[in-house]
C-alpha positions as CSV (number, residue, x, y, z in Angstrom):
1,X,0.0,0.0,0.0
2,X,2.8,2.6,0.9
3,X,4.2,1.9,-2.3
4,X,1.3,2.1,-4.6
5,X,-0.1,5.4,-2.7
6,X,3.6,7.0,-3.0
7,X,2.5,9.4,-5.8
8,X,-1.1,10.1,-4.8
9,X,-2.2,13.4,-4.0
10,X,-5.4,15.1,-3.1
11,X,-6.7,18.9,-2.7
12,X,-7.5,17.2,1.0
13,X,-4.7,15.0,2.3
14,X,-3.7,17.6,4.7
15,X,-6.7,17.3,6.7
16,X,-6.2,17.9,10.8
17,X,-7.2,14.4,11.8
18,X,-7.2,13.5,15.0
19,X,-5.8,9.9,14.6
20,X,-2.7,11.3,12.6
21,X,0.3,10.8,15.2
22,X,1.7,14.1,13.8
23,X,-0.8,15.8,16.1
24,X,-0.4,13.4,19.0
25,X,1.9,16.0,21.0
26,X,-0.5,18.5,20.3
27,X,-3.8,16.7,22.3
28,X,-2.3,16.3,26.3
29,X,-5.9,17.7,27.4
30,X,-6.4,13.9,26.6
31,X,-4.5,12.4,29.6
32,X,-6.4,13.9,32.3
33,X,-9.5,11.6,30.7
34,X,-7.6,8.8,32.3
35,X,-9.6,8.4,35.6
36,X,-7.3,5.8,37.6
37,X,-3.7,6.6,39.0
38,X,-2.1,3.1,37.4
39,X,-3.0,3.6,33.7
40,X,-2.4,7.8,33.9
41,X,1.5,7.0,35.5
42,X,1.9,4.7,32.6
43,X,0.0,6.9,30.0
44,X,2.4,10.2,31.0
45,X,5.3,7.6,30.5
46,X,4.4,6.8,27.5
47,X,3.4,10.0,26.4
48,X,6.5,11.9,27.6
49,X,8.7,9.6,25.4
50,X,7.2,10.2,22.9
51,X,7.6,14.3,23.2
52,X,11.1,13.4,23.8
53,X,12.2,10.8,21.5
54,X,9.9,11.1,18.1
55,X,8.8,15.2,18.5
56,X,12.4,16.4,18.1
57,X,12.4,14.5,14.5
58,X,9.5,14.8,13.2
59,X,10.6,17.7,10.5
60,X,12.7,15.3,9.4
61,X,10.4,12.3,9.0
62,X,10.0,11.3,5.0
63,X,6.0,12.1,4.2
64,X,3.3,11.1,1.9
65,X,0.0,10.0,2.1
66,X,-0.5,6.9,3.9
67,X,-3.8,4.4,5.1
68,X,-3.3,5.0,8.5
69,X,-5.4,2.0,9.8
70,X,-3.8,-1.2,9.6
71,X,-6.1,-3.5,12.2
72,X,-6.6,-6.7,11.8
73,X,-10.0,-5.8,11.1
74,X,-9.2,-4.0,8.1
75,X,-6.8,-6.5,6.1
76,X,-8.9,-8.9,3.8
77,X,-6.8,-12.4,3.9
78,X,-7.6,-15.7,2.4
79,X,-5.5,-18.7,3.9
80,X,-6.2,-20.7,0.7
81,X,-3.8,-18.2,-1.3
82,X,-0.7,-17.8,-1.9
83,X,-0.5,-13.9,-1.5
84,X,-2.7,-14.5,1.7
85,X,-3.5,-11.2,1.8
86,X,-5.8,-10.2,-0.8
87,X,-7.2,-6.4,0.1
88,X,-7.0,-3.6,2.7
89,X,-10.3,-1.9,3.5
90,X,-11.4,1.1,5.3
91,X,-9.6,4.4,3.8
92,X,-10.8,6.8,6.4
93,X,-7.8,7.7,7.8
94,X,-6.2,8.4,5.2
95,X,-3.8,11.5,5.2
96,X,-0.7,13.1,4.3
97,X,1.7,12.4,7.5
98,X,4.9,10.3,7.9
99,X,5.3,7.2,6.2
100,X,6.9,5.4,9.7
101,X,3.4,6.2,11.4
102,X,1.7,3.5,8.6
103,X,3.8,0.9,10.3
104,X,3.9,2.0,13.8
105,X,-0.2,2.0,13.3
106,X,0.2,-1.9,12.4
107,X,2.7,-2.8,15.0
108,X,0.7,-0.9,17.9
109,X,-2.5,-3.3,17.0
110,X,0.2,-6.3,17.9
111,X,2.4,-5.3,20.7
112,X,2.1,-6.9,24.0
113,X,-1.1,-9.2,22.9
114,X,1.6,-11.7,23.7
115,X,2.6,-11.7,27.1
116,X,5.5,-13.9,27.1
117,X,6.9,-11.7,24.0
118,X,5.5,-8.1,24.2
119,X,7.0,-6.7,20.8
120,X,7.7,-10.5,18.8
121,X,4.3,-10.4,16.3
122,X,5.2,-6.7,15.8
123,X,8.9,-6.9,14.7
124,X,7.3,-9.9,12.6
125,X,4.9,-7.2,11.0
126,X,8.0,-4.8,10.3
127,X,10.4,-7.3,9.3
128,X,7.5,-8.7,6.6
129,X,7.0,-4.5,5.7
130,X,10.8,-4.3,5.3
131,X,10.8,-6.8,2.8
132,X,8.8,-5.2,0.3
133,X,9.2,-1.4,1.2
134,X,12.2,0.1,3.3
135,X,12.9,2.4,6.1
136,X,15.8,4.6,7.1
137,X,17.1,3.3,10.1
138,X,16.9,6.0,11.8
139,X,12.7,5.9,11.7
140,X,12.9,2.3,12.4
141,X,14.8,3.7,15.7
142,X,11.6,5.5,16.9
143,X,9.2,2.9,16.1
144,X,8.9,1.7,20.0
145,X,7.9,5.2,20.8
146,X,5.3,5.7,18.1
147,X,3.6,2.7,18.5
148,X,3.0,2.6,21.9
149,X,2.0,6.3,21.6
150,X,-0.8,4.7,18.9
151,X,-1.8,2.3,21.4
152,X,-2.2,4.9,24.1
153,X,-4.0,6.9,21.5
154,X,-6.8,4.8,21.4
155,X,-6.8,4.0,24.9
156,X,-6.9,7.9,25.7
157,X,-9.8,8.8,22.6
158,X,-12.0,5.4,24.6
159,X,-11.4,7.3,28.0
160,X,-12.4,11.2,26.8
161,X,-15.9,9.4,24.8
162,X,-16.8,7.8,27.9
163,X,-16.7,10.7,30.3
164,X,-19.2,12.0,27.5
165,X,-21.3,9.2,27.7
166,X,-22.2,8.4,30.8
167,X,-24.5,5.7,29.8
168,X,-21.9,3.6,28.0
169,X,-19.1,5.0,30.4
170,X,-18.4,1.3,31.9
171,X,-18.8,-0.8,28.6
172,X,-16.0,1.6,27.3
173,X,-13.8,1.5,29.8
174,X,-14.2,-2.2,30.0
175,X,-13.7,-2.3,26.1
176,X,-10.4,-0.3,26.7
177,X,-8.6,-2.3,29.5
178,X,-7.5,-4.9,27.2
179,X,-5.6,-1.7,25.5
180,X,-4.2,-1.1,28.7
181,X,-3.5,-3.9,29.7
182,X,-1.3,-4.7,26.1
183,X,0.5,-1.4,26.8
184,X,1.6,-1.4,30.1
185,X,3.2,-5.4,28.7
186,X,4.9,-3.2,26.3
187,X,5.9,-0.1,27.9
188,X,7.6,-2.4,30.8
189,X,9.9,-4.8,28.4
190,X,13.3,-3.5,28.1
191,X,13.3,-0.5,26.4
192,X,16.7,-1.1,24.7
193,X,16.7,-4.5,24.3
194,X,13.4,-3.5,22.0
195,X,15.7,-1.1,20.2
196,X,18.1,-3.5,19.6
197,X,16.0,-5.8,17.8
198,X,14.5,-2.9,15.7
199,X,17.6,-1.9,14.5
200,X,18.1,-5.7,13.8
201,X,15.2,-5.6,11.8
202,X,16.3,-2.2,10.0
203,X,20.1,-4.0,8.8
204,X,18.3,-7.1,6.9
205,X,18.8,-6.5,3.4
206,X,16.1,-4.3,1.7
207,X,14.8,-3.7,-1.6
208,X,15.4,-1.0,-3.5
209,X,11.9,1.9,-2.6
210,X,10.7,1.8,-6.5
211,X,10.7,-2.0,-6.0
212,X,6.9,-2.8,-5.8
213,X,5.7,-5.9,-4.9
214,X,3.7,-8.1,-8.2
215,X,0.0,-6.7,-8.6
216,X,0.3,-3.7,-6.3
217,X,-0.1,-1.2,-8.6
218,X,-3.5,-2.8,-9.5
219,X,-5.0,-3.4,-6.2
């Protein structure tokens, strides 16, 4: 998708969108949603590394428009071929913002669903991405920060609708703790040791970026 959407432009692409981690440091009225004392000290950890690790380098970060919602939910797949994958739906997101927040956006749906290896299906997502469509390794550095700062995203926009909506306050929250609880796994596993194997990931040899992968033009 990065590839085929690398020369697509649109009047719109700009839009402010909420979702668009180019305008997470600009939302911290969304923290004091949290309402519990655990998940806000882990949400201003989070947050803060993120002001200090990916804002700083931002300016810098190679841009173009991107889908910007890679969930499980919206990747069409059928086990009987080859290609496995066979569409990507939901375009509602899209916008022109870094091309490292398209991956962070799929690894933050994956971190710390497994306990035993908080960050393994994610650095399986990036390593599969590198193969087709390569990174700088310097984005690939920032990629911890970025994705956790997706996952608290989502956790933080669930909070601020259900002090809202006091009617479906406790089905959201609920609905959320499995966000939190997938975070906190994350946030907790050594920090370098995650970097280390990112920047393992970022040395495998990659393609060349005009390289697209068969059919992906016509998708």
């Amino acid at each position: 998708m990065t590839v085929a959407m690398a020369g697509f432009a649109h009047p719109r692409d700009d839009r402010k969108l909420l979702w668009d981690m180019g305008n997470f440091h600009k939302v911290p009225e969304l923290l004091t949603f949290v309402d519990d004392d655990s998940s806000r000290a882990l949400a201003d950890g989070v947050y803060g590394d993120y002001l200090d690790v990916v804002v700083p380098r931002l300016a810098g970060l190679e841009r173009q428009v991107i889908h910007g919602d890679f969930s499980p939910y919206n990747v069409v797949v059928d086990p009987g071929n080859p290609g496995f994958v066979t569409g990507v739906i939901d375009f509602g997101d899209v916008v022109r913002t870094s091309v490292v927040f398209d991956v962070a956006v799929g690894m933050a749906n994956l971190i710390g669903v497994d306990e035993a290896d908080p960050w393994g299906n994610a650095l399986t997502f990036l390593e599969g991405y590198l193969r087709t469509r390569p990174l700088s390794e310097a984005d690939v550095e920032i990629l911890r920060e970025i994705a956790l700062g997706r996952l608290l995203l989502r956790a933080l926009v669930v909070c601020w609708r259900a002090q809202g909506d006091p009617e479906r306050h406790a089905y959201l929250v609920t609905h959320a703790a499995r966000d939190w609880t997938s975070l906190r796994r994350a946030y907790e596993d050594d920090a370098e040791g995650v970097r280390s194997r990112l920047r393992v990931a970022a040395t495998k040899p990659q393609p060349s970026q005009t390289e697209a992968p068969e059919g992906a033009h016509q998708r």
